[in-house]
C-alpha positions in Angstrom: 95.7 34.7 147.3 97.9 32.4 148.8 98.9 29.3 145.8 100.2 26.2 147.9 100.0 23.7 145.1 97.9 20.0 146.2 98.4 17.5 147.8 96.1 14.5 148.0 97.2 14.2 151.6 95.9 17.4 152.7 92.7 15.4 152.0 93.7 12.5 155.4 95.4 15.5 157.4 92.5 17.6 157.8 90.1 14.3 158.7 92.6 12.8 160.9 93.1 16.3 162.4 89.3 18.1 162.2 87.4 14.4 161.9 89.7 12.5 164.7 86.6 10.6 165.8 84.9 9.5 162.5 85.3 6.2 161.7 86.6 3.7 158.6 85.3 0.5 159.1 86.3 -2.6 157.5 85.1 -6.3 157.2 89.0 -7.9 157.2 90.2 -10.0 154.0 92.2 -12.3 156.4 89.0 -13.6 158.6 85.9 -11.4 157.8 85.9 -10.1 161.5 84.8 -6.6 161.3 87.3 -3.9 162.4 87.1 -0.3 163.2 89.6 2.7 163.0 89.5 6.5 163.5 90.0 9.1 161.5 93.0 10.3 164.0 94.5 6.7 164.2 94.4 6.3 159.9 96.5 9.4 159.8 98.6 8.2 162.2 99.8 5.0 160.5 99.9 7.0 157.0 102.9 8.9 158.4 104.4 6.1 159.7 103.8 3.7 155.8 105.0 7.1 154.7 108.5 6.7 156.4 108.7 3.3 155.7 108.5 4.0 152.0 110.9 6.5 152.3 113.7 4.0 154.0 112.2 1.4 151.4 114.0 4.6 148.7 110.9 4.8 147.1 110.8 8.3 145.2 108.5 11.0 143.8 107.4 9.6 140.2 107.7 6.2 141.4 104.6 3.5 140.6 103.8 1.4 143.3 101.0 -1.1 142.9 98.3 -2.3 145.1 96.6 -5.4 144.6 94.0 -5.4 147.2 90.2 -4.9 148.3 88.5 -2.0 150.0 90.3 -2.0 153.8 91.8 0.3 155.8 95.1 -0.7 155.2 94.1 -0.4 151.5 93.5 3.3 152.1 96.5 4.5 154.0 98.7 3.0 151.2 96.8 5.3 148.9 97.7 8.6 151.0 101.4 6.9 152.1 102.0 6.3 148.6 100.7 9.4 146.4 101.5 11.6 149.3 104.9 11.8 149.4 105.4 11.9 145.4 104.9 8.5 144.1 102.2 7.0 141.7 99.9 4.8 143.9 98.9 2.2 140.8 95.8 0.3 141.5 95.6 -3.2 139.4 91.9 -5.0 139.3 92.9 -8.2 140.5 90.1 -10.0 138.9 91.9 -9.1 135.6 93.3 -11.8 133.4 96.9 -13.0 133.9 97.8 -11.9 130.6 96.4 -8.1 132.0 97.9 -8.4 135.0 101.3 -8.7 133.7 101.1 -6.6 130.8 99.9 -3.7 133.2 102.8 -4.0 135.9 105.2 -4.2 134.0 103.8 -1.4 131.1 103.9 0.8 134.5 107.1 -0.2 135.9 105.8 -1.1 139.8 108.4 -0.8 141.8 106.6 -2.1 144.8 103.6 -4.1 145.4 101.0 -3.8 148.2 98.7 -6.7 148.1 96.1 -8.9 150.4 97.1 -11.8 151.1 94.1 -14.1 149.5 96.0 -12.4 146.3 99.8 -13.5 147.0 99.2 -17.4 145.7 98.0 -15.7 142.1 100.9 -12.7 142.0 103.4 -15.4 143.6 103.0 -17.6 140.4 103.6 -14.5 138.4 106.2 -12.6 140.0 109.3 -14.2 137.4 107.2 -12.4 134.6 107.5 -8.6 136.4 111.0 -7.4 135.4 110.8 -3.6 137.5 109.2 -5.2 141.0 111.8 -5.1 144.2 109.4 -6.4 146.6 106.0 -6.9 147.8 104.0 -5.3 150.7 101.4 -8.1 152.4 98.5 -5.8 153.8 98.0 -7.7 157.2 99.8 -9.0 160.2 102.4 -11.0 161.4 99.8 -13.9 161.8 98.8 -13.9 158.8 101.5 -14.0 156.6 102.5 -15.8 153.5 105.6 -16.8 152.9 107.7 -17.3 149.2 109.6 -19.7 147.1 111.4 -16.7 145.4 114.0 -15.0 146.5 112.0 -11.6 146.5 111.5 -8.9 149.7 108.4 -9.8 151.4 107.1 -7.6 154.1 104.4 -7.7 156.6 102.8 -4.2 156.6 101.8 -4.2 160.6 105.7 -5.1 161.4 106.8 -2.5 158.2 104.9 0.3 159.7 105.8 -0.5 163.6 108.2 2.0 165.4 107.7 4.3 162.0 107.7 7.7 163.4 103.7 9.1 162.8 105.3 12.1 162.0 106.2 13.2 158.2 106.6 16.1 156.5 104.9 15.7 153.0 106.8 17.3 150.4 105.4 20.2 147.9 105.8 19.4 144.1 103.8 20.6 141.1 100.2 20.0 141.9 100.2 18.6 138.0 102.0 15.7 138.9 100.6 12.1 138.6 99.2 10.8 142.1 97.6 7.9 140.8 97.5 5.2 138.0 94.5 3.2 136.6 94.4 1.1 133.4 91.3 -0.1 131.7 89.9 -3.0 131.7 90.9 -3.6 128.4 88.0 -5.5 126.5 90.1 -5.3 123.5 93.6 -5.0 123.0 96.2 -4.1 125.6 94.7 -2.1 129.2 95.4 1.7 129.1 97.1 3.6 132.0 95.0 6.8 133.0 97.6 8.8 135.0 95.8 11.0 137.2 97.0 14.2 139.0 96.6 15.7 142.6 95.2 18.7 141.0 92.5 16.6 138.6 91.5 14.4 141.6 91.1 17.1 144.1 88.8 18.9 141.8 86.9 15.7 140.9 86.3 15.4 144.3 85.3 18.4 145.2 82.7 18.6 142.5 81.4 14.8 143.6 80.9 16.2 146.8 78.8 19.5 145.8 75.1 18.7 146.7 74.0 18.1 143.1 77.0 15.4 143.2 76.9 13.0 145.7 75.6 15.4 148.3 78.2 13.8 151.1 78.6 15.6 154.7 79.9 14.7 158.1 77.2 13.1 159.2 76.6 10.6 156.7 78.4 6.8 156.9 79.4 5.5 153.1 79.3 2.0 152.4 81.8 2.1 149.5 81.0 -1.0 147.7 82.9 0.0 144.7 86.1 -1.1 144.9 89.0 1.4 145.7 91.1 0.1 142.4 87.9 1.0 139.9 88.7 4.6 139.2 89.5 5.6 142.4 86.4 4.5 144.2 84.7 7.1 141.9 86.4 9.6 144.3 84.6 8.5 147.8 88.1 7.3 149.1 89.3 10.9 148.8 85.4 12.8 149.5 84.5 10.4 152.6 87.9 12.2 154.5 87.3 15.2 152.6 84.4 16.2 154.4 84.4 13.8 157.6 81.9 11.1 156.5 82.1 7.4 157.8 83.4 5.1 155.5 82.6 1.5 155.2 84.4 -1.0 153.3 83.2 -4.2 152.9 86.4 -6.7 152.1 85.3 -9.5 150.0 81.7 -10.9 151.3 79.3 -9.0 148.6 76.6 -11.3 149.1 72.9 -9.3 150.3 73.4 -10.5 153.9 76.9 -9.4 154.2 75.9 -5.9 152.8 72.8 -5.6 154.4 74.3 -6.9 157.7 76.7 -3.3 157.5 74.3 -0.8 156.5 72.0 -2.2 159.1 74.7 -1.8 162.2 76.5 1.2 160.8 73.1 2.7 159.4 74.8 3.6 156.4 73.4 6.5 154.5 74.7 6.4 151.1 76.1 3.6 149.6 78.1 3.5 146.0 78.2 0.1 143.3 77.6 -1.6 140.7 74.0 -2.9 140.1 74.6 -6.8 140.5 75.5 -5.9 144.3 72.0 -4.2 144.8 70.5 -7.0 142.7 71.6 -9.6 146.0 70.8 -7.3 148.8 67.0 -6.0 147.6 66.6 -10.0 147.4 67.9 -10.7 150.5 65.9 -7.7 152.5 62.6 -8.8 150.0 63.3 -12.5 151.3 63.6 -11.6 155.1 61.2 -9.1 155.1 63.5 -6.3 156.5 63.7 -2.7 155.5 66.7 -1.0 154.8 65.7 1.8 157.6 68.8 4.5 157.1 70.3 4.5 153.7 68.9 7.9 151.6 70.8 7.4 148.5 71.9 4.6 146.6 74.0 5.4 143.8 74.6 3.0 140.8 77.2 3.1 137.7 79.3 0.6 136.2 76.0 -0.5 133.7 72.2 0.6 133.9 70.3 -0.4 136.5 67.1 -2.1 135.7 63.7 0.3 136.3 62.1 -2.7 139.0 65.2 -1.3 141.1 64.5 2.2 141.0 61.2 1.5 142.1 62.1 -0.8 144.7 64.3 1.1 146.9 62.0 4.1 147.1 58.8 1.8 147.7 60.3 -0.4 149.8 63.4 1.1 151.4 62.7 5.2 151.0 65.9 5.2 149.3 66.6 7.0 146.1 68.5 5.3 143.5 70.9 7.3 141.5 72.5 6.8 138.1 76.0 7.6 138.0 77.8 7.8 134.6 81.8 8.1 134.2 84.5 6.0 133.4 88.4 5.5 134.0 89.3 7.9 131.7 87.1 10.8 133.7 88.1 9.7 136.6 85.3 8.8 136.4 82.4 10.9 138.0 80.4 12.5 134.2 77.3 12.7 135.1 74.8 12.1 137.8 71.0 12.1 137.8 69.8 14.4 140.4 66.4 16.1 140.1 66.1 20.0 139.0 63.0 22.4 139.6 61.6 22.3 136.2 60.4 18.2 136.5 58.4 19.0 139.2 56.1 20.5 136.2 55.9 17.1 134.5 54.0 14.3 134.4 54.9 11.5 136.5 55.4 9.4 134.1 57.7 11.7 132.3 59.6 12.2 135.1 60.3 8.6 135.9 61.6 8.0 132.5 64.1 10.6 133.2 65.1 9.6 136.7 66.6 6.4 134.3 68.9 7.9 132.6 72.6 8.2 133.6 72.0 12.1 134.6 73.7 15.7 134.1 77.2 16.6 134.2 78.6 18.1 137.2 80.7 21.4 136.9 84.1 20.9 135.6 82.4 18.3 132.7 81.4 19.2 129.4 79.1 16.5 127.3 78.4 16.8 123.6 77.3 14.4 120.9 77.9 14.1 117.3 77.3 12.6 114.0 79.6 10.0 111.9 81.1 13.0 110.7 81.4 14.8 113.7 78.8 17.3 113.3 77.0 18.2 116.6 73.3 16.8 117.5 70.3 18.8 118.9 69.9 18.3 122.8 66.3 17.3 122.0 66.3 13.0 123.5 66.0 12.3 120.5 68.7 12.6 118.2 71.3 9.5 118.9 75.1 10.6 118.4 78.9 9.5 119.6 78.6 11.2 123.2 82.5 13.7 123.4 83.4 14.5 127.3 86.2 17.0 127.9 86.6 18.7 131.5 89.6 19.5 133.7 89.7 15.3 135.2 89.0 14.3 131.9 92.1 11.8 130.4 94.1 13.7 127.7 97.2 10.8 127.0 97.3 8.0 128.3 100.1 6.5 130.2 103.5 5.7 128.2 101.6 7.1 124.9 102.7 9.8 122.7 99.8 10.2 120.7 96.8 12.2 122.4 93.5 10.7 123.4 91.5 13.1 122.3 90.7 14.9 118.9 92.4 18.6 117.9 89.3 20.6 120.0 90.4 18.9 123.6 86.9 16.3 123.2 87.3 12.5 124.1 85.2 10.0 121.9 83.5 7.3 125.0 83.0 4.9 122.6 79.3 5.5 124.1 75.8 6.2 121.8 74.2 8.5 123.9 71.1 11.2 123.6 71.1 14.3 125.5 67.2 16.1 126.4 66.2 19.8 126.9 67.1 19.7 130.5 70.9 18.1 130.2 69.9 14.6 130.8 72.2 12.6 129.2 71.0 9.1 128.4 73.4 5.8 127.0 71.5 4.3 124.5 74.7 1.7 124.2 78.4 0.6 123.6 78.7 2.0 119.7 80.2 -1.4 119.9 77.1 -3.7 121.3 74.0 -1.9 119.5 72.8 -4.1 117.3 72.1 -3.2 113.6 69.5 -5.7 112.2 67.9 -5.3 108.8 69.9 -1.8 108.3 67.6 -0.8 111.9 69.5 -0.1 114.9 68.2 -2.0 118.4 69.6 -0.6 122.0 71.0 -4.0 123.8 70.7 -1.8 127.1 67.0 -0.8 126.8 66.5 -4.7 126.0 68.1 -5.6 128.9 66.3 -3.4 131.2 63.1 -4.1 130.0 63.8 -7.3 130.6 64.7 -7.7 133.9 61.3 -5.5 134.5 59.6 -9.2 134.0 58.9 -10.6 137.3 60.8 -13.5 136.6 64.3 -12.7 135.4 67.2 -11.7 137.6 69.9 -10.4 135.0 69.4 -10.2 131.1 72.2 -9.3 128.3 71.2 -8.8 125.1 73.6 -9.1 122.5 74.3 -9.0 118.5 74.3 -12.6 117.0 75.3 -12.6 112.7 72.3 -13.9 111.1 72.8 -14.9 107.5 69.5 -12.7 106.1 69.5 -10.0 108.9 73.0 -9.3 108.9 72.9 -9.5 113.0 69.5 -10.5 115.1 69.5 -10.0 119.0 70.1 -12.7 121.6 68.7 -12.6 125.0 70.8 -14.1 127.5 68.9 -14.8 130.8 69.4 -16.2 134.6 66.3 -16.4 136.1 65.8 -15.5 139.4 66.5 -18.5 142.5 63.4 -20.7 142.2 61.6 -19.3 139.2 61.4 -20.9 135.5 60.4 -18.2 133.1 58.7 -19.3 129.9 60.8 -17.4 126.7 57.3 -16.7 125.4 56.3 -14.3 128.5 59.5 -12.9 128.1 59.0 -11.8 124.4 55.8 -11.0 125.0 57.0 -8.9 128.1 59.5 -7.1 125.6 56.2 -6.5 123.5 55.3 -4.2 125.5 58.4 -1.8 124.7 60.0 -3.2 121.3 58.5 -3.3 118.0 58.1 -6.9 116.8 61.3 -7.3 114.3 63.2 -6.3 117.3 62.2 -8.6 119.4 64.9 -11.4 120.0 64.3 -14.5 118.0 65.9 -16.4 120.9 65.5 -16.6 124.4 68.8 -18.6 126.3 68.7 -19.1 129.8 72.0 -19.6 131.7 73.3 -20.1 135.3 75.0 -17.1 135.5 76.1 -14.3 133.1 79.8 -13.4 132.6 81.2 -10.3 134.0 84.2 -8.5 132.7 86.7 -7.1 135.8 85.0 -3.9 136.1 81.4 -5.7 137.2 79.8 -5.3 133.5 78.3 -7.9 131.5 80.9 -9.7 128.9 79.3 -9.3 125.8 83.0 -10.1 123.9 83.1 -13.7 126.0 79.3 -14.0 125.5 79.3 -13.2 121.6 82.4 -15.8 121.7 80.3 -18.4 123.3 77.6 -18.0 120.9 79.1 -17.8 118.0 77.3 -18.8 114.8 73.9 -19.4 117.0 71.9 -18.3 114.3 73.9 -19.2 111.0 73.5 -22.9 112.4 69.6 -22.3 112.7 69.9 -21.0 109.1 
């Protein structure tokens, strides 16, 4: 057999080369005009980044960070980048200053490529970054900033103009890091996962598999999930892979935008976080329009609610599809497809499976244990710490000596999970956010979908409150949706109707809007902060 190690780039040559038509199509940062681009002229303009970087002296091993949204430009400085040897870091720019500099200058960015609706925020930062030579401005000539500090800016259309399209990518140990993600760092410092061309060639070829994501030529992606969260769970290297269309929406997420591009693209599959789908089922429900093409719609970053399930196959013929992963597995886990044995079930049986986060995909390995480590029946109902290991599963993180995971290869989520007869792996919560009330344990997540079942509610957190005689009680917090004013009572009793009645929240809090963390999840750290000693003052 013939052993020509990876390269990520193989990944753009064979769409630019066997896909030249395809298309990646983009809503711009700079003016929201839509743009389009082959698969033939992406290729192209990689080569020529790729010489530019190379006159620029950047090297293999080399970080270079990107700061930007999901574009087109975005994406050629991911192959450019990793392609020739060097790290391509993506940094979550809707992470904290304090994150933001700790994390370039923990990885040592050489370079920067960022939007320019980004340069006034990494402007009045750029002093702090020690290792940073200059910064890369993703758009044109018109369009460009300028700088009070005596830094290398460059424009990336004028960088990449006259670049020769042709480059020969050089071979190196497929084990080598291609890319660099840190976490999102809910407590203490963010943690660099340094991926390989190896681990995220085999992630996505096991995302693509039909039991994955299922993704062929003739499908068109709307890749909602942003290309610095995990590597667009792998779509940004599938969607060339395999020839599909991708779409990437810039920085409109509201439903029109959305629905707007899977309704003149007839997008098939599209990939987010649930908040995203929360705004364009509203949007459709409000106009009365059908989203006519998409076949699969699939949902991690936190549960989605079971209204939505229900609501994209009644109303759309879509299926809905819980994803579960995270940055450290890089991050496809688990995915819930359907197997031959539900079709013997009841219907109600099967739709309570269809809501949990799914079964692994070959190359994962899912386990759960005990507070001593001892391993739990795959029954549904036992409740353990849920242990991943796999071959894009993290083993050290970046800069650390100490191993990530324990002396049998398994890495501890930090997730409560169950796991049933069939492989369906379930979160039941954060081990950090259940709440443990009377010496009884309550699952925030199960609280919070039930209720945003009630007709009334657009997004509910649930989340552990000290309570001087329960040691912690629950604490719904709740934005109704636009034009609604639910009463707390129907909510409780709603939650009646799945939770036992010392589980139900003593308090119902309604708020305009619930904060997220950078990753698209509910902040239960800034919402436990902001209602701290609720129910001590009540006592």
């Amino acid at each position: 057999m013939q052993n020509a190690p990876f390269n990520l780039a193989q990944c753009i040559e064979h769409a630019g080369k066997y896909y030249s038509h395809q298309k990646v199509i983009t809503r711009k940062v700079e003016d929201d005009s839509i743009h389009e681009i082959t698969y033939h002229e992406i290729l192209r303009r990689v080569r020529q980044l790729a010489n530019a970087l190379k006159k620029l002296g950047v090297q293999q091993g080399d970080r270079i960070g990107t700061i930007a949204l999901n574009t087109y430009r975005h994406l050629e400085a991911w192959y450019a980048i990793s392609g020739q040897g060097a790290v391509c870091h993506t940094i979550n720019p809707r992470l904290s200053a304090g994150q933001m500099d700790y994390i370039i200058n923990h990885a040592e960015d050489r370079f920067i490529c960022i939007d320019p609706i980004f340069w006034p925020l990494i402007e009045a930062m750029h002093p702090k970054f020690g290792k940073v030579e200059g910064y890369i401005v993703l758009t044109d000539a018109a369009h460009m900033p300028t700088t009070k500090h005596d830094v290398a800016l460059y424009c990336y259309e004028e960088l990449i103009k006259g670049e020769s399209d042709q480059f020969e990518w050089p071979v190196f140990d497929e084990n080598a890091g291609s890319s660099l993600c840190y976490t999102s760092g809910t407590t203490g410092n963010p943690k660099g996962v340094m991926y390989t061309h190896k681990s995220n060639l085999l992630h996505s070829y096991a995302a693509g598999l039909p039991d994955g994501f299922g993704i062929r030529s003739l499908d068109t992606l709307l890749v909602v999930v942003p290309l610095f969260h995990a590597n667009s769970w792998g779509i940004s290297y599938l969607g060339p892979m395999v020839g599909a269309n991708l779409i990437f929406p810039g920085k409109l997420m509201d439903g029109e935008a959305i629905f707007e591009l899977v309704d003149k693209y007839q997008a098939t599959t599209a990939a987010g976080v649930p908040t995203v789908w929360t705004n364009l089922l509203d949007f459709a429900k409000q106009k009365g329009r059908k989203l006519d093409s998409l076949r699969d719609v699939v949902v991690g970053g936190s549960a989605a609610p079971p209204w939505m399930f229900d609501a994209f196959e009644q109303k759309h013929d879509a299926q809905l599809l819980h994803a579960w992963g995270m940055t450290e597995t890089s991050p496809l886990g688990t995915i819930n497809r359907a197997i031959p044995q539900l079709k013997d079930l009841p219907q109600e049986e099967q739709a309570k499976i269809r809501l949990k986060q799914g079964r692994p995909v070959f190359g994962i390995d899912l386990k759960i244990v005990d507070e001593e480590g001892n391993e739990l029946p795959h029954n549904g109902e036992a409740v353990g710490h849920l242990l991943v290991r796999g071959n894009w599963v993290v083993h050290t993180y970046y800069g650390s000596d100490a191993p990530a995971v324990n002396k049998d290869g398994w890495f501890d989520t930090g997730d409560m999970a169950s796991i049933d007869r069939f492989g369906y792996m379930e979160i039941v919560d954060r081990s950090k956010d259940l709440i443990k009330s009377g010496g009884e344990w309550i699952s925030s997540v199960e609280m919070e979908n039930t209720a945003m079942g009630h007709p009334d509610v657009l997004m509910a957190a649930a989340i552990a409150l000290k309570h001087k005689k329960w040691g912690e009680r629950p604490l719904l917090v709740v934005v109704p949706k636009e034009g609604k004013n639910p009463d707390k009572e129907s909510i409780k009793t709603h939650l009646g109707t799945e939770f036992a009645k010392w589980q139900i929240p003593d308090e119902v809090v309604f708020v305009e809007e619930i904060p997220m963390t950078a990753t698209g999840k509910f902040s239960k750290l800034t919402l436990r902060k902001q209602f701290e000693g609720f129910y001590e003052e009540e006592a």
